[in-house]
N, C-alpha and C positions, 0 to 999 in steps of 0.2 A: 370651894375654891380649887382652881386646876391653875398650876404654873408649868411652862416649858419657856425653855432660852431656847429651841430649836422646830417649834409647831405652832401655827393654829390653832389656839383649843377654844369650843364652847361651852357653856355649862348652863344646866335650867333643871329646877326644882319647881315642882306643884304639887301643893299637898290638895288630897281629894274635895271636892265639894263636898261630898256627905260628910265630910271630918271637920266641916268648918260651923262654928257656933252661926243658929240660927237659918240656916241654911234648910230648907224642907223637901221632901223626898220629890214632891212635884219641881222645886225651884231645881233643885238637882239634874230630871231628868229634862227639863228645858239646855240647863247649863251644856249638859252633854250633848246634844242634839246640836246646842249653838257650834261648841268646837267642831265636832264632828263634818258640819255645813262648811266651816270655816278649811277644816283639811281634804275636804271633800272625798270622806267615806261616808258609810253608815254607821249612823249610831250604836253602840254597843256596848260594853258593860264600861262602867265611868273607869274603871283601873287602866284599860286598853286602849280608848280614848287617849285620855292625857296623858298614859305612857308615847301614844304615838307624838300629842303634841311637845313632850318635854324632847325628844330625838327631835324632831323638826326647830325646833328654837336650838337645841344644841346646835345644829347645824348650820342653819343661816349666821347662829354668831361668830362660829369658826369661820364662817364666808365670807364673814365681815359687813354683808348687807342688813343682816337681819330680817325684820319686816318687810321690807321696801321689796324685796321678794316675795311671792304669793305663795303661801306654805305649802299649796297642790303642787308645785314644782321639786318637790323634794319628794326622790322616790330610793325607797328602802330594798337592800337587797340581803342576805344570810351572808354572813361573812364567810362562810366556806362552798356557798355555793352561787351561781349566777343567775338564778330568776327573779324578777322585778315584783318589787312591793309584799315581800313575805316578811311579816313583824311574827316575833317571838314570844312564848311563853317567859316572866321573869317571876324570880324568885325571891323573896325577903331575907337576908339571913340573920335569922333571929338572935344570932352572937354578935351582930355588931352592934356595939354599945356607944362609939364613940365616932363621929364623920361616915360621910357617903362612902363607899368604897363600890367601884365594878362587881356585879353580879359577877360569877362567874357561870359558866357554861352557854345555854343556848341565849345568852342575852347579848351578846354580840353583833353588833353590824355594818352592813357600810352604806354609803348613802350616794347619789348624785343630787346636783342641782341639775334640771333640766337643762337649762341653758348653758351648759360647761359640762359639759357630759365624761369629760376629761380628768376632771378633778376628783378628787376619789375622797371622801371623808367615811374615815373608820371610829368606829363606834363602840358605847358599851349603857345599859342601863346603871344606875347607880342603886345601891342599896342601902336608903336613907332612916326609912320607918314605917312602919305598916300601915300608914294613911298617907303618906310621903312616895311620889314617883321622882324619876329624875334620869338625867342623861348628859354624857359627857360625848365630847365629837372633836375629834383633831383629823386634819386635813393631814392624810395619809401619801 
């Protein structure tokens, strides 16, 4: 859960496909393939994947539209630098015991939605559990 009396925040957790009972390594890379079509990259390791999808839901919810936006329109940038669509190495931090909290370091970023190129939504990976992705997003 993310509160602010002064922002738009999003927030979205996905714990791994391979983490889930039942689930089989072919079901798996089908799942991944599917998102992947769906954010319109390529398929690559399932962590990266739904790391990107959990920042793109962070986003549109901060946006307020959600889905009704097509998640290809959500394009990522390095919070300290300005080239388009560079996602980050994140880290787990294996002391946190209790709630998501920001990754810190290179797990930071910011976002547009295509069509409000204006709007600037700043970003952070969340650090949940090591089957566990996630991302927080407030319109910056």
């Amino acid at each position: 859960m993310a509160v602010s009396d002064d922002a738009r925040l999003g927030v979205d957790v996905d714990v791994l496909f391979s983490a889930r009972r039942g689930v089989g390594s072919d079901d798996v890379a089908q799942r991944v393939r599917h998102v992947a079509s769906v954010l319109g990259t390529d398929a690559g390791a399932e962590r990266d994947v739904l790391q990107r999808w959990t920042r793109v839901e962070a986003v549109l919810k901060a946006d307020g539209r959600g889905l009704r936006v097509d998640p290809r329109e959500v394009s990522f940038m390095d919070d300290d630098h300005d080239h388009d669509d560079h996602d980050h190495d994140h880290d787990y931090d294996d002391h946190n015991h209790g709630g998501a909290v920001p990754v810190t370091g290179l797990s930071r970023w910011r976002a547009i939605v295509r069509d409000d190129v204006d709007t600037v939504y700043r970003g952070s990976d969340l650090a949940v559990g090591p089957d566990t992705v996630g991302a927080v997003a407030r319109l910056a």
